[in-house]
Structures are given as structure tokens and as C-alpha cells.
N, C-alpha and C positions, 0 to 999 in steps of 0.2 A: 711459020714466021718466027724470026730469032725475037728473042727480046732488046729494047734497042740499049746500046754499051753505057748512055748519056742517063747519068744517073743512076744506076745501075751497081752494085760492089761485088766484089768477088770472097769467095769462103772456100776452103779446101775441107772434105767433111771425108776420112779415108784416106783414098789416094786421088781421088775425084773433085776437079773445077766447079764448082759451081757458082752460076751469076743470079743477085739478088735485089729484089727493088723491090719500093713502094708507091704508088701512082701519086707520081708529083702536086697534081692536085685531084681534090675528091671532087667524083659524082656529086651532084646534087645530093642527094639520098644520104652517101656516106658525110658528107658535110654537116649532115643535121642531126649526127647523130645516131640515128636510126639503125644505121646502117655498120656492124662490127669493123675494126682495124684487121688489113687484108695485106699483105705481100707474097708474089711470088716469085720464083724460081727456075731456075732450069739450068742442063751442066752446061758448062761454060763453053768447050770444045764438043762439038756434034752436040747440039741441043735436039731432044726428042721431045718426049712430053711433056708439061708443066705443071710445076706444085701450086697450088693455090693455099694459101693459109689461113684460116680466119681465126680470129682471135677473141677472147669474150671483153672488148671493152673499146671504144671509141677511138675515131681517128685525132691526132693531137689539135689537129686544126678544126674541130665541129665545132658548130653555132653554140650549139646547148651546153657548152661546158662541161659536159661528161668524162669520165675519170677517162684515162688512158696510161699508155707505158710504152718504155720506148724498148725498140727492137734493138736486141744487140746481138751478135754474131754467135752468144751464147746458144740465144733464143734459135735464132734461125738451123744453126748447128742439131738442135734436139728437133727441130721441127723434119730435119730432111732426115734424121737417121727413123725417125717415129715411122714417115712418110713410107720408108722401102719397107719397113718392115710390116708395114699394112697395105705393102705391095704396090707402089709406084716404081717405075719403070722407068728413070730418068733417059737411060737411051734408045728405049722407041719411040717410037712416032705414034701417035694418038690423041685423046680426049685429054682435057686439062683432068688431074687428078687434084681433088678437093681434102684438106685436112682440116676438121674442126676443133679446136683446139678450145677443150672446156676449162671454165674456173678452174679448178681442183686439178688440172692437170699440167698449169703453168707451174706451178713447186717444181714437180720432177722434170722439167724440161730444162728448166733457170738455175735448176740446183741449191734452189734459194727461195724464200717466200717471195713473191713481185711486188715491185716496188713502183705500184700504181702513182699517178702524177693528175694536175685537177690542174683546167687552164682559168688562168686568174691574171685578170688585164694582159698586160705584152708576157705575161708567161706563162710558167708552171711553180706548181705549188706542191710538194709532197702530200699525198693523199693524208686526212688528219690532222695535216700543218695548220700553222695559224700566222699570224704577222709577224712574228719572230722568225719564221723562216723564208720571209721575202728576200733578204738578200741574198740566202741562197737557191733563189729560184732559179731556171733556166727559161732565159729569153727565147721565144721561137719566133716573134715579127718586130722588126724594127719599130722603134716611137717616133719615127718622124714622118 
């Protein structure tokens, strides 16, 4: 089953389509928490198997306020080349392929140290910030 187009973005990683999401709203589980920041994948034209991603730090929208970071094509990009090279097989068909993506291992992915985000009232707040950086916060839920 394809992954559906709605929501969904596109990344060219080679010469290869790939389509990318993250589950529009979380699990129970994932919501509290508990539960790692996850997106996955699959090529875009003739999709076979699927990447699953898990990542060491919460989804944006969890109860508990736990740190999180946001996916950017950078990320996803080092995620799918990581993926083949520990042998995922975007065009056959088979089992979802799982990629654990530890602390220490975001640097070399991002090219960059990660730049974790902490949800603080209708937003986010730079991991370490303080009041001075509320206005440069990122809204994720409307205030009305």
C-alpha cells in the first residue's frame, strides 16, 4: 500500500523520488511522550519497501513537553542514504525497514549539532532559551 500523497513532501536523494511524512497526529503513546519522533518514507515512483525512522527525542506535539527537533530535508536526506547503506531496498517489496537514529548520530546526519526545540505554551522555545527568546519562538497551535 502507497503512502497516501496528502501530507506527504517529496526529496530527490541521487537520482531517486522519494515521498516523506510524518503521522499527522500521534498515537496515544507517541503524544505523551513516551513514545520517539518517527517519519517515514518510501520512493516516490514504484514504491516497495518502507523506511521507518525513529529519532531520540519527542514528537512536537507531546503532552509532557519534551524536547524535540524539527525534520528537515537535510535530516531526512542523511536518513535515506544512512538507510541503503545498512541495506534497505527502496524498490522491493517487503517488510518496513527500521532506522534507529541515536543521539550522537544526529551531528553527522544534520552536518551540524541539532538544534533541539522545548514546547512552551502555543510554541517552541530553543532548547536552553529563556524569556528573551519568546519572540523568536515558533507557533505550532493557534491561540484561539
Amino acid at each position: 500500500m502507497a503512502m497516501p500523497e496528502k501530507g506527504s513532501r517529496l526529496i530527490t536523494v541521487g537520482d531517486v523520488g522519494y515521498r516523506w511524512r510524518v503521522r499527522h497526529k500521534p498515537a496515544r503513546r507517541q503524544g505523551d511522550g513516551r513514545t520517539p519522533l518517527r517519519f517515514t518514507v518510501e520512493r516516490a515512483e514504484e514504491p516497495g519497501s518502507v523506511l521507518v525512522v525513529t529519532l531520540p527525542c519527542a514528537r512536537p506535539d507531546n503532552w509532557r513537553k519534551e524536547r524535540t527537533i524539527t525534520i528537515r530535508p537535510l535530516l531526512v536526506g542523511g536518513c535515506i542514504r544512512r538507510a541503503v547503506e545498512r541495506g534497505w531496498r527502496p524498490g522491493r517489496s517487503g517488510p518496513a525497514f527500521t532506522l534507529d537514529v541515536a543521539e550522537d548520530e544526529l551531528a553527522a546526519l544534520l552536518c551540524e549539532p541539532p538544534r533541539y526545540l522545548i514546547p512552551f505554551l502555543w510554541g517552541m522555545i530553543p532548547e536552553g532559551g529563556g524569556i528573551g527568546d519568546l519572540p523568536r519562538c515558533t507557533q505550532i497551535r493557534s491561540r484561539d
